[in-house]
C-alpha positions, 0 to 999 in steps of 0.5 A, spaced: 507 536 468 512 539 472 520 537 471 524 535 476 524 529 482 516 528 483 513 527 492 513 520 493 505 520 497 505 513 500 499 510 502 499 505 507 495 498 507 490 495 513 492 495 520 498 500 519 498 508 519 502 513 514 508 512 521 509 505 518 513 507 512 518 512 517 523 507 515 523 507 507 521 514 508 528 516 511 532 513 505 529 516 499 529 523 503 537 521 504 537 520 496 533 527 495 526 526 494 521 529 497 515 524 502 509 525 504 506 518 509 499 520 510 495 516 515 488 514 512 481 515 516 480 510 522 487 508 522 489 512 528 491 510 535 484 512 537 479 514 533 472 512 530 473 507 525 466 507 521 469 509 515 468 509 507 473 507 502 471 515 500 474 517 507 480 513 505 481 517 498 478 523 501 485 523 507 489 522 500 486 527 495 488 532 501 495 530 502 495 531 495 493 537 494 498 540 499 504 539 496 507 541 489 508 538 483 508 531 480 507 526 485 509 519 485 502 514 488 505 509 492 500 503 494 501 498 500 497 491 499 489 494 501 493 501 499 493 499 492 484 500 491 485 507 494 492 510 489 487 507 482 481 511 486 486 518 487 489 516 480 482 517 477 481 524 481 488 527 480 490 524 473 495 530 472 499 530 478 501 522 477 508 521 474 507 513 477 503 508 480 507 504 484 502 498 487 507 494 492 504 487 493 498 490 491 490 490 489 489 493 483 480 493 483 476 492 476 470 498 476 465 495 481 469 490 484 470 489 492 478 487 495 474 482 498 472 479 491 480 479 491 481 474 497 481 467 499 474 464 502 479 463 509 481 470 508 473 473 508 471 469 513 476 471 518 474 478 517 467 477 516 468 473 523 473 478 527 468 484 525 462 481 528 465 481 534 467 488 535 462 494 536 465 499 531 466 492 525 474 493 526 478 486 526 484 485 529 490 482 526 492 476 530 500 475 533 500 469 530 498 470 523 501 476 522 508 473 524 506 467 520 504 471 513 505 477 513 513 478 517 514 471 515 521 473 514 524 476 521 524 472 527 519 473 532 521 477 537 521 482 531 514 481 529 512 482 537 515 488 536 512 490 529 505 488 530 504 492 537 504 498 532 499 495 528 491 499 529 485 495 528 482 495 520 476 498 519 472 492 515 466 495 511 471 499 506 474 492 503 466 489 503 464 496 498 464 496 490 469 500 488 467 506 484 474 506 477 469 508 471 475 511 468 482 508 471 484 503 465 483 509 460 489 515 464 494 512 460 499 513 467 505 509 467 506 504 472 509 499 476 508 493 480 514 491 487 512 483 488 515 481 495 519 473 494 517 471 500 509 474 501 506 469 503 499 474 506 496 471 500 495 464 496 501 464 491 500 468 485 495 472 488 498 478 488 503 477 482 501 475 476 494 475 480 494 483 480 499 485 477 497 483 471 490 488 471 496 493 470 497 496 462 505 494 461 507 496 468 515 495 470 515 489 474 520 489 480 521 484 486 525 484 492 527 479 496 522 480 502 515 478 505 509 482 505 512 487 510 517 490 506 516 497 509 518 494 515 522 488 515 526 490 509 525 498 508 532 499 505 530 494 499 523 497 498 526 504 498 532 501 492 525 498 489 521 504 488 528 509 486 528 503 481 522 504 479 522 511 478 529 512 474 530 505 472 538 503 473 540 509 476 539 511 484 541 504 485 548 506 488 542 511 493 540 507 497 544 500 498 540 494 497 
C-alpha cells in the first residue's frame, strides 16, 4: 500500500451522473485530495440504457486503474452495490469503504430484495412503460423523499440534472463470494433526514451488513451531494482521518 492522501473515486447512485458530485468534489480538492467522479454506464444524457450491474462495475474498475495510488471507494445509495463489487476486484488498492446512505448487498442478493413492496413496484411499473426499461423518477417524489430538506424551486432545479435509471441492474443477483473476508476498513455516512426509504432501512438496516464500520451522520437528507456537499464532504474528511481535516472543510 502506498502512503500519503488516497483519490477519493465517487460513485454515484441511480438517476445521477458522476457530474452530481461536482460540489463535494470541489471542497475535498480545496482540502487537498485528489478526485475522480466517474459516470456509470447508461447514466448519460443520451446514451443506451440496456445496461448490467457488470457495466456499472466495469465504468469504475476503469476509472480505477488510471489513477495511482491507494483509493478511497465512496458509494451513494444504489452506488453502494457496486463499490462491494469493485472491492472484490481491486481489494489492494482500497484504503476505505465509504457507503453514504447505501446498500450493502449479501452474495447472491438483488438491491431490489432491500426495497420496500411500493418501492418495486414503482419500478416494476415505471420500466414497463419505457422501451429501453428505464424509470423516471418523478418531480413530486423526488422532492418529497429524496431532497425533502430544501424548498421546492430548489428540488426543480436539482431534479432537471437527473437522468432516467436503467432498471434491470437493481433486479440482478449480485455476484460478492468474497467481499465480507477482505478485511477493507469501512465507514458507513447516514442522512438524519433521509427519508427516500422506510426509517432504519438504510442505517442500522444496511450498515449493519458492514464488519465494525465508523458510523458517521449528518444532518442532511438522502441528497446530501447536492442539497448539503459541504457536510458530506466534512463527513468523508472524517471518515478518512477521524478528528482531524475538520477545520478544511466547514461544517
Amino acid at each position: 500500500m502506498i502512503n500519503g492522501d488516497p483519490t477519493f473515486l465517487l460513485v454515484h447512485g441511480s438517476w445521477h451522473t458522476g457530474e452530481s458530485w461536482s460540489a463535494v468534489a470541489e471542497h475535498l480538492r480545496e482540502a487537498g485530495f485528489p478526485v475522480a467522479t466517474p459516470t456509470l454506464a447508461g447514466h448519460g444524457a443520451d446514451c443506451d440504457r440496456d445496461v448490467t450491474h457488470d457495466d456499472y462495475v466495469h465504468s469504475v474498475v476503469t476509472a480505477l486503474d488510471r489513477l495511482p495510488g491507494e483509493i478511497v471507494l465512496v458509494g451513494h445509495s444504489f452506488g453502494g452495490s457496486v463499490i462491494s463489487r469493485v472491492a472484490e476486484l481491486r481489494p489492494d488498492r482500497c484504503r476505505l469503504l465509504v457507503y453514504y446512505t447505501a446498500f450493502v448487498p449479501f452474495d447472491g442478493e438483488r438491491v431490489a430484495d432491500s426495497l420496500p413492496e411500493q418501492m418495486v413496484a414503482f419500478l416494476e411499473e415505471g420500466a414497463s412503460d419505457r422501451l429501453d426499461r428505464s424509470v423516471t423518477l418523478p418531480l413530486d417524489l423526488f422532492t418529497a423523499a429524496f431532497a425533502n430538506s430544501t424548498d421546492r424551486d430548489t428540488a426543480a432545479n436539482l431534479h432537471a440534472r437527473l437522468v432516467p435509471e436503467p432498471a434491470a441492474p437493481i433486479f440482478e443477483p449480485l455476484s460478492l463470494p468474497r467481499f465480507h473476508e477482505l478485511g477493507i476498513p469501512s465507514a458507513y455516512i447516514s442522512c438524519a433526514h433521509d427519508l427516500a426509504l422506510p426509517p432504519g432501512r438504510f442505517h442500522p438496516g444496511q450498515s449493519s451488513r458492514l464488519d465494525a464500520p465508523q458510523l458517521i451522520e449528518i444532518d442532511a437528507d438522502h441528497e446530501a451531494l447536492l442539497t448539503a456537499p459541504r457536510r458530506l464532504a466534512w463527513a468523508l474528511l472524517e471518515a478518512v482521518r477521524p478528528d482531524t481535516r475538520r477545520q478544511s472543510v466547514a461544517a
